[in-house]
C-alpha positions as CSV (number, residue, x, y, z in Angstrom):
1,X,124.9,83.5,188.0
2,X,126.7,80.4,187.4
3,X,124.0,77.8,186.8
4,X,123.0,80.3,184.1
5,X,126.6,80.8,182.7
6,X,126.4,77.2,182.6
7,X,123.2,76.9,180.6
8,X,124.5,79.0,178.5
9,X,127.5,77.4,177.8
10,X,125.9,74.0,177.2
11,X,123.1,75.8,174.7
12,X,125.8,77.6,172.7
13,X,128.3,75.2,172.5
14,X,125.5,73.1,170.7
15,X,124.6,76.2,168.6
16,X,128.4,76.3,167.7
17,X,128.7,72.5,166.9
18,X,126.0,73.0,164.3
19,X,127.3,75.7,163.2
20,X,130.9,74.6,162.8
21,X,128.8,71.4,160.7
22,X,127.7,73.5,158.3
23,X,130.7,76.2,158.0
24,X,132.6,72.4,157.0
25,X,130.1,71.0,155.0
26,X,129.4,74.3,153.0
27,X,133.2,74.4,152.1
28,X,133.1,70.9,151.1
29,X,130.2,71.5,149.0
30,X,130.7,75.5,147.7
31,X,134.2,77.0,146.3
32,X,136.6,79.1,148.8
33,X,135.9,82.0,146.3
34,X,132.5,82.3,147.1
35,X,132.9,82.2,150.7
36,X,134.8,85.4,149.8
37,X,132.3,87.1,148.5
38,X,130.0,86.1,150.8
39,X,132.4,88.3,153.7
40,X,132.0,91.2,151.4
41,X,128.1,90.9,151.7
42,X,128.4,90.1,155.5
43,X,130.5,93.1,156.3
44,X,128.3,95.3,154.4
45,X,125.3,94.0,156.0
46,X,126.8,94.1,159.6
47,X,127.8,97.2,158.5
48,X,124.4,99.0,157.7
49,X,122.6,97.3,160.9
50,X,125.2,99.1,163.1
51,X,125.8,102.2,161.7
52,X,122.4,103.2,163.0
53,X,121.8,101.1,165.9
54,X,119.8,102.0,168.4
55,X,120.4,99.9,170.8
56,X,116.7,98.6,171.8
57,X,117.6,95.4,173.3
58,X,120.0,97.4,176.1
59,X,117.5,100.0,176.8
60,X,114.9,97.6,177.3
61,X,117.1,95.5,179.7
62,X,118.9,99.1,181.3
63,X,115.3,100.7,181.9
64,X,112.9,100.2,184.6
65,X,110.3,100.6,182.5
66,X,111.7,98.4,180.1
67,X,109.4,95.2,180.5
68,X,105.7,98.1,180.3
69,X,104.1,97.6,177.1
70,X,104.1,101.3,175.9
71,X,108.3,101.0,176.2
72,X,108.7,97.7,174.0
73,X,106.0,98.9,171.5
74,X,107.9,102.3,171.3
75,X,111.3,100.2,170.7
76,X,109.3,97.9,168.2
77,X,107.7,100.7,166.3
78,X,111.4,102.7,166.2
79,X,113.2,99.5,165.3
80,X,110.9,98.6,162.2
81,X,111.1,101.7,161.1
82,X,114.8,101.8,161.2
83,X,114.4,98.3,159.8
84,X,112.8,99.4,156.5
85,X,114.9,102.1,156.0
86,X,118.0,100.3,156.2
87,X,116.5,98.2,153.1
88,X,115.7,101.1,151.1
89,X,119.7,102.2,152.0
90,X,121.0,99.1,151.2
91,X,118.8,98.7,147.9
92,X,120.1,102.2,146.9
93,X,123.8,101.5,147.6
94,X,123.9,98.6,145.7
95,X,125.3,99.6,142.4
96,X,128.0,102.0,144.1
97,X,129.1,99.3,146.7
98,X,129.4,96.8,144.0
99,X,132.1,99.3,142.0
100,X,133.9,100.3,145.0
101,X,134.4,96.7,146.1
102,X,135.0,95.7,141.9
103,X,132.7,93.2,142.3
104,X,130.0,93.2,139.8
105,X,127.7,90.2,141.7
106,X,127.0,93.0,144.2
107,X,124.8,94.6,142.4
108,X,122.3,91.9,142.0
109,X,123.1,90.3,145.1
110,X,122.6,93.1,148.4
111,X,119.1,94.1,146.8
112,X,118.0,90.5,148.0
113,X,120.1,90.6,150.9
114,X,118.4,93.6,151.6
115,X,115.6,91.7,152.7
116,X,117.1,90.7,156.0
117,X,116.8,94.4,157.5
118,X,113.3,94.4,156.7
119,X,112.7,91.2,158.7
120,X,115.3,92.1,161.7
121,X,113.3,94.9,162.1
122,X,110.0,93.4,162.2
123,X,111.5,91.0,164.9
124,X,109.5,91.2,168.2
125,X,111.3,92.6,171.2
126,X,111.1,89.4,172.8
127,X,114.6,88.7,173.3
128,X,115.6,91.8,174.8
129,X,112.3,91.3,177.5
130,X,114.1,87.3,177.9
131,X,117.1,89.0,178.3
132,X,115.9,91.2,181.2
133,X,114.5,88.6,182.6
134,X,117.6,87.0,182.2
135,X,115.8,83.5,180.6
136,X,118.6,82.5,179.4
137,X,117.6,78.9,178.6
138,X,114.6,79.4,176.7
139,X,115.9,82.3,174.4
140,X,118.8,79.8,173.6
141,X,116.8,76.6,172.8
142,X,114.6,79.1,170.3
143,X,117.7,80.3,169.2
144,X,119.1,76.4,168.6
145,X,115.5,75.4,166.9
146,X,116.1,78.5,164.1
147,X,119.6,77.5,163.7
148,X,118.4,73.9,162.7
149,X,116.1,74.9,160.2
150,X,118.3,77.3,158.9
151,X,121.6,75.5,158.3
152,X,119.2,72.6,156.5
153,X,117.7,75.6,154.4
154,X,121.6,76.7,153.1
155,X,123.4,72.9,152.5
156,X,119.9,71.7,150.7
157,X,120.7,74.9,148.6
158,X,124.2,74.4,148.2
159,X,123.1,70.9,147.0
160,X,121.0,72.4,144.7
161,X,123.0,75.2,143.5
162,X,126.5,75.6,144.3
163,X,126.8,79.0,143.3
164,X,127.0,82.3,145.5
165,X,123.2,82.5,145.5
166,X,123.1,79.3,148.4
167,X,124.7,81.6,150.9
168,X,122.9,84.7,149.8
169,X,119.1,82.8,150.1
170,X,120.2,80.7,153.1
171,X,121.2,83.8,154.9
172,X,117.5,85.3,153.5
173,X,115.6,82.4,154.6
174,X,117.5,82.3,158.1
175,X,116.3,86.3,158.8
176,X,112.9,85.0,157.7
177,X,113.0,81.9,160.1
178,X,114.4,84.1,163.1
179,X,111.3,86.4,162.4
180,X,109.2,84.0,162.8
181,X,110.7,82.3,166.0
182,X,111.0,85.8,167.9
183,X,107.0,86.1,168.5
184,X,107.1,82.6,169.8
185,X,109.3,83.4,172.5
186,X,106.6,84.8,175.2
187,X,103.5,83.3,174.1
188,X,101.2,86.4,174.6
189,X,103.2,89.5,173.7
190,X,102.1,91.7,170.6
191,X,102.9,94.8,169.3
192,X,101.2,97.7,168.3
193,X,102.6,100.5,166.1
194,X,103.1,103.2,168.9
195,X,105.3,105.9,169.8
196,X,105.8,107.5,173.6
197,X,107.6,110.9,172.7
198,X,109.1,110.3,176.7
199,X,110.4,107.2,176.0
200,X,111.6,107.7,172.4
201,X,113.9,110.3,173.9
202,X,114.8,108.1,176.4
203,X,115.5,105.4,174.0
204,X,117.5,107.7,171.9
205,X,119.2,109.9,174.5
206,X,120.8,106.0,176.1
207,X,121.2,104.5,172.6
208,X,123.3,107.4,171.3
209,X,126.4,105.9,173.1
210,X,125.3,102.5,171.5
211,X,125.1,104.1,167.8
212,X,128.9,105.2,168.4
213,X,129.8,102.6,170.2
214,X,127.9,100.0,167.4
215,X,129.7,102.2,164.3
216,X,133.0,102.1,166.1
217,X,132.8,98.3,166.6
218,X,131.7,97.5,163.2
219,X,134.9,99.4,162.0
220,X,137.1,97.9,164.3
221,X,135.6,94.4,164.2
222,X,135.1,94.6,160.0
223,X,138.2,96.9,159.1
224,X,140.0,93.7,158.2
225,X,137.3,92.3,155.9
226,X,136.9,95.6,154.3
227,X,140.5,96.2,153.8
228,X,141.4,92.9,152.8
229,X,138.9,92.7,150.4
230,X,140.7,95.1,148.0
231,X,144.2,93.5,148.5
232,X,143.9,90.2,148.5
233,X,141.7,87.4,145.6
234,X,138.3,86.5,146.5
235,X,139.6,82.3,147.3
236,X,142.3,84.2,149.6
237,X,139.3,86.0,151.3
238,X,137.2,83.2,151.4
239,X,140.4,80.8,153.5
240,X,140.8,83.9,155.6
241,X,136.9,84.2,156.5
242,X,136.9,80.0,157.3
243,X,139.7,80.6,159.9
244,X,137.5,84.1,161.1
245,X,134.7,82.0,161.4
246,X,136.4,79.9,163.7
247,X,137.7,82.7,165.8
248,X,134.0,84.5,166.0
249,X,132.5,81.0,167.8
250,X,134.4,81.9,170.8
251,X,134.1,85.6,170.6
252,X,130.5,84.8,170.3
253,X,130.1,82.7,172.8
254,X,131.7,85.6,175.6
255,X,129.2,88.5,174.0
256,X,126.4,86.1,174.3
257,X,126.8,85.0,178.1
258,X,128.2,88.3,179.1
259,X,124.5,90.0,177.3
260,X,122.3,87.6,178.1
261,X,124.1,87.3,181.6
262,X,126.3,89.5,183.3
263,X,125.0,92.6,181.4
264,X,121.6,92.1,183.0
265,X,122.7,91.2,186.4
266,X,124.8,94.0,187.0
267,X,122.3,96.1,186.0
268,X,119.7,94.8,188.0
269,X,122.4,95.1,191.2
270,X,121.9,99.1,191.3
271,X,125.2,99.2,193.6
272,X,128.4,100.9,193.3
273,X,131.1,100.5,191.0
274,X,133.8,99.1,194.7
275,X,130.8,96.5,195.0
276,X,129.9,95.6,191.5
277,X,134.2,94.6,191.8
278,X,134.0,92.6,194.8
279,X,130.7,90.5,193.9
280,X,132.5,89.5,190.3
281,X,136.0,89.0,191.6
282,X,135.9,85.3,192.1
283,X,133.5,84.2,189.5
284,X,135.7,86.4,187.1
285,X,139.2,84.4,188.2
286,X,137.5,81.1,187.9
287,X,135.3,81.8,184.7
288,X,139.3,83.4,182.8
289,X,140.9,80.2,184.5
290,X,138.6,77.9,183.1
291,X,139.0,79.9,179.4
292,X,142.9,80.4,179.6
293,X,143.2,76.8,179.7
294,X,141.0,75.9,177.3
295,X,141.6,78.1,174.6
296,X,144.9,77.6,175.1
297,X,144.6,73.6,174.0
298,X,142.3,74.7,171.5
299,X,145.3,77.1,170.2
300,X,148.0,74.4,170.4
301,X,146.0,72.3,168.3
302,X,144.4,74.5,165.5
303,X,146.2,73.9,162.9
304,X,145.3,70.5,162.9
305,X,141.6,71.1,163.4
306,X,141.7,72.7,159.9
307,X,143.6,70.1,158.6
308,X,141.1,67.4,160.0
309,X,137.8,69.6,159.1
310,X,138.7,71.0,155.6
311,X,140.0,69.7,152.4
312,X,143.5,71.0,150.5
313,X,142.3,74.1,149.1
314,X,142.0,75.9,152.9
315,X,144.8,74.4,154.5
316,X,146.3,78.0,154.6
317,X,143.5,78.7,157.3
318,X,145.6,76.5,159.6
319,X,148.2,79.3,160.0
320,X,145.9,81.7,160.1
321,X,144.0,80.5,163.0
322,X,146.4,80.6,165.5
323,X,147.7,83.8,165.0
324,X,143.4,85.2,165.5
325,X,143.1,82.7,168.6
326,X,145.7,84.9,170.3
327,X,143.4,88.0,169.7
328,X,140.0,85.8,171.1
329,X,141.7,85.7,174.3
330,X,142.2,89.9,174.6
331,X,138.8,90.2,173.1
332,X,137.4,88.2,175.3
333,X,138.2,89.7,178.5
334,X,137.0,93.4,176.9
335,X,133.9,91.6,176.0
336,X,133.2,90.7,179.7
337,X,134.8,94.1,181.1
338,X,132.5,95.8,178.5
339,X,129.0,94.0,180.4
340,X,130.2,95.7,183.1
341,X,130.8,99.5,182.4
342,X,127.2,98.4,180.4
343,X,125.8,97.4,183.4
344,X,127.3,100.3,186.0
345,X,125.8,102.9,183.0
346,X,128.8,103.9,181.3
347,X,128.8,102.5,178.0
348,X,131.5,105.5,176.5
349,X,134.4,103.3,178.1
350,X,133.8,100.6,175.8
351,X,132.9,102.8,172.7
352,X,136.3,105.0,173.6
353,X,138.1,101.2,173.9
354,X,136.8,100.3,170.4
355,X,138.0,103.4,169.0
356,X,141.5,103.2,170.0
357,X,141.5,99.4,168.5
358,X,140.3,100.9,165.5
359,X,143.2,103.8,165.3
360,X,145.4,101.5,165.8
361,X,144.2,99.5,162.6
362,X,144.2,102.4,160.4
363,X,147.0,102.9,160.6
364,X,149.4,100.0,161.4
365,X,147.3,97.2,158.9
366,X,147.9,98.7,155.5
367,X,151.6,99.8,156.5
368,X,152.4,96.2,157.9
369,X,150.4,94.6,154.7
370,X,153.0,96.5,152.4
371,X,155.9,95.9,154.4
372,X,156.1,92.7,155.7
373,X,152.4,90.9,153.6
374,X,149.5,89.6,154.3
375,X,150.6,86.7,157.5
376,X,152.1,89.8,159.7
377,X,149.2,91.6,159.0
378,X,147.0,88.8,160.3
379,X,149.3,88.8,163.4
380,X,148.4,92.8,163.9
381,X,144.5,92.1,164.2
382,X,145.3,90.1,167.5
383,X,147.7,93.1,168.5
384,X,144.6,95.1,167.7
385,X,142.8,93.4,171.0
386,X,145.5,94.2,173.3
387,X,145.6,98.1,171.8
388,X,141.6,98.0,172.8
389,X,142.4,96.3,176.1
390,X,144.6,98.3,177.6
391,X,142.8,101.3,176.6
392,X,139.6,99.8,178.5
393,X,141.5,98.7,181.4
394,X,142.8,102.8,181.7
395,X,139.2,104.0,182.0
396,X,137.7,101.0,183.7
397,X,140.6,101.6,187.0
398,X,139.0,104.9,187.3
399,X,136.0,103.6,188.5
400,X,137.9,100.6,190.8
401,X,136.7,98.2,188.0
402,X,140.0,97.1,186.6
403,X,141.2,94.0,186.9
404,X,144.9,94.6,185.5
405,X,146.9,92.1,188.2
406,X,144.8,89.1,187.3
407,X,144.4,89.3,183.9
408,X,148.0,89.7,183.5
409,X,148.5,86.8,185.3
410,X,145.5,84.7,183.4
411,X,147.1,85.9,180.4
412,X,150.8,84.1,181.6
413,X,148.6,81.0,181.9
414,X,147.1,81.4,178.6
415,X,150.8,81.6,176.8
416,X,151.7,79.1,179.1
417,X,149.0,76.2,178.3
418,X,149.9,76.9,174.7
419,X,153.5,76.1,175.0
420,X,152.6,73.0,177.4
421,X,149.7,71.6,175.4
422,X,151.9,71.8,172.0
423,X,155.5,71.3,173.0
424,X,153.3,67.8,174.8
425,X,152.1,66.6,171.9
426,X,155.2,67.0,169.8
427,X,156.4,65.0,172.5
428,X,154.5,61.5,171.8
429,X,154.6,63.2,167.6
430,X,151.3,63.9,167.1
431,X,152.6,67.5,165.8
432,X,155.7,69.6,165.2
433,X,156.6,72.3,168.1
434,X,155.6,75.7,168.6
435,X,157.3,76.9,165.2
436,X,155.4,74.9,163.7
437,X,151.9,76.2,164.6
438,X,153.6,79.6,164.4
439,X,155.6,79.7,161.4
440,X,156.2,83.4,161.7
441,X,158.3,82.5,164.5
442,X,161.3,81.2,162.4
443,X,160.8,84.2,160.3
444,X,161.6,86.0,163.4
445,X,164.4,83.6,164.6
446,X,165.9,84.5,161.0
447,X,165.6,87.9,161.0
448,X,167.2,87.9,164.6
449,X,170.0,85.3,162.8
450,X,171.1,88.3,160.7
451,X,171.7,90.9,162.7
């Protein structure tokens, strides 16, 4: 398991260098405005594909029947038909979407973007079979290839034109490219429209925990966006989504090795839940060790990575940032405990997990917004991860998979490192202390003053 963690580390860190390359160049190039706009069409987008998600790459990898040709043709056939429906649906809602959000540019823009659930759904099944397999190195130089082509597809448009339309056609073209890439994955497969009434049920009966689980996660991972979207100005938007961009590289990175990785092993293991917990143990402590130390230097130092990356206009991302890094860390040990209630067959515990992350932002984001603005709001997103942790780790103990002690203790580290790595380079001045990467802290300090 390590040597392919470790693949998959070097493969996606060079997928997140590119990408970082063209998140800066596109906001050197393209206004903050329309990168806010550009969230608004994400989330809706994101939004659509998992609101009816079937889940067909985790029932192909879950199912021992999963790698037989009448199963993946059945998953193809369901998912293209899901695919063009979505398009219709997202054609439809155009005009409606575009007044609710008070953004006339919808209404032209999401019937082209609606093009990108027809391709996803024409995608062959390929990854999830590569996934199963647990090929993790090949699905991710594929993966790299696409992502070349596509980042030279948006910054030659953004060249071009440095309107909205860049991001709206480089997104397109990337859809189109990933189509293309997935049947060149396993030289040899093809699919056939075909539907096993046996396995359609099967499909349908595992994947209705992924719909809820999928819609629950959309809200609680978009609710922001969404929300934010209707308070704040589309260049406020568009700094916020530069410094969420940042964020989602590492949250990325732990859904992607824990799905192309741990996810499959542990479901492949067919043991119990006592001996799923001893054989992760150690690799678990080492693999959060590694991350609480890391992230934590990448946390003390943030500020001036946006400062170093981007030009005047997001500088504001730089106190933003922090404050989300704090969340990656909570969301990224639910992402890994999430793999494994996947992989033991219980995938309610992280639907349930999502849920109460998502309660919790309903209700305590608007209030905190109004009250105390937009910075302690970001601050409550990261509290949001720590609602939808400890709501995991309670049904997780239940089956002897919780791994409260240590990650309590990784956690101390993670604080810890920050505090080190900063208060070390204010030291020999390369920055200010830990008030300065969290400003909110003298607000506190203040408030605290005059009582």
């Amino acid at each position: 398991m390590a040597a392919r963690i470790g693949w998959t580390s070097v493969v996606f860190g060079a997928n997140q260098v590119l990408r970082l390359l063209n998140n800066v160049l596109l906001a050197r190039l393209l206004a903050p405005s329309l990168f806010g706009l550009m969230t608004i069409v994400n989330a809706i987008r994101v939004g659509v594909e998992l609101l009816s998600d079937l889940g067909i790459n985790q029932n192909i990898v879950s199912s021992p029947q999963g790698h037989t040709r009448d199963f993946y043709d059945t998953a193809w056939t369901l998912q293209v038909l899901r695919g063009v429906l979505l398009g219709t649906i997202a054609f439809a809602l155009s005009q409606p979407l575009a007044a609710f959000f008070r953004q006339p540019e919808l209404a032209v823009i999401l019937p082209v973007a609606s093009l990108m659930f027809v391709f996803s759904g024409l995608m062959s099944t390929s990854g999830g079979l590569l996934q199963k397999q647990i090929n993790v190195v090949r699905a991710g130089l594929f993966e790299l290839c696409g992502l070349t082509l596509t980042i030279i597809a948006q910054v030659s448009l953004a060249i071009v034109t440095p309107t909205i339309w860049a991001l709206v056609l480089g997104s397109v073209v990337g859809s189109a490219i990933s189509l293309i890439a997935s049947y060149l994955l396993i030289p040899g497969i093809r699919h056939r429209f075909f539907i096993d009434k046996a396995i359609a049920g099967q499909i349908i009966s595992f994947g209705k925990w992924i719909f809820l689980s999928s819609i629950i996660y959309f809200l609680a991972m978009n609710f922001d966006r969404l929300y934010f979207a209707r308070q704040i100005t589309l260049t406020e938007l568009g700094i916020f989504s530069i410094a969420r961009a940042l964020t989602d590289m590492f949250n990325q990175f732990a859904v992607r090795a824990s799905n192309m990785v741990l996810f499959p092993t542990v479901a492949a293991w067919q043991i119990s839940e006592v001996e799923v917990r001893s054989r992760v143990l150690r690799g678990r402590r080492l693999l959060f060790l590694a991350a609480a130390l890391g992230l934590g230097a990448v946390v003390s130092v943030s500020d001036l990575i946006i400062q170093l990356l981007y030009d005047d206009r997001y500088l504001q991302a730089g106190a933003i940032l922090p404050l989300l890094l704090i969340g990656v860390w909570f969301s990224i040990l639910c992402t890994i405990n999430d793999s494994i209630m996947l992989g033991t067959k219980r995938p309610a515990y992280p639907a349930l997990s999502s849920g109460a992350k998502l309660l919790f932002y309903v209700v305590a984001l608007p209030l905190t917004f109004h009250l105390y603005g937009f910075m302690m709001a970001v601050l409550v997103l990261s509290l949001g991860e720590v609602v939808r942790y400890i709501a995991l780790w309670t049904f997780s103990r239940r089956q002897h998979l919780g791994f409260g002690r240590d990650d309590l203790v990784l956690s101390l580290i993670f604080f810890g490192s920050i505090l080190a790595f900063r208060e070390l380079l204010a030291l020999v001045g390369l920055t200010g202390g830990i008030t300065t990467l969290f400003p909110l802290l003298n607000d506190l300090q203040a408030s605290i003053a005059g009582l």
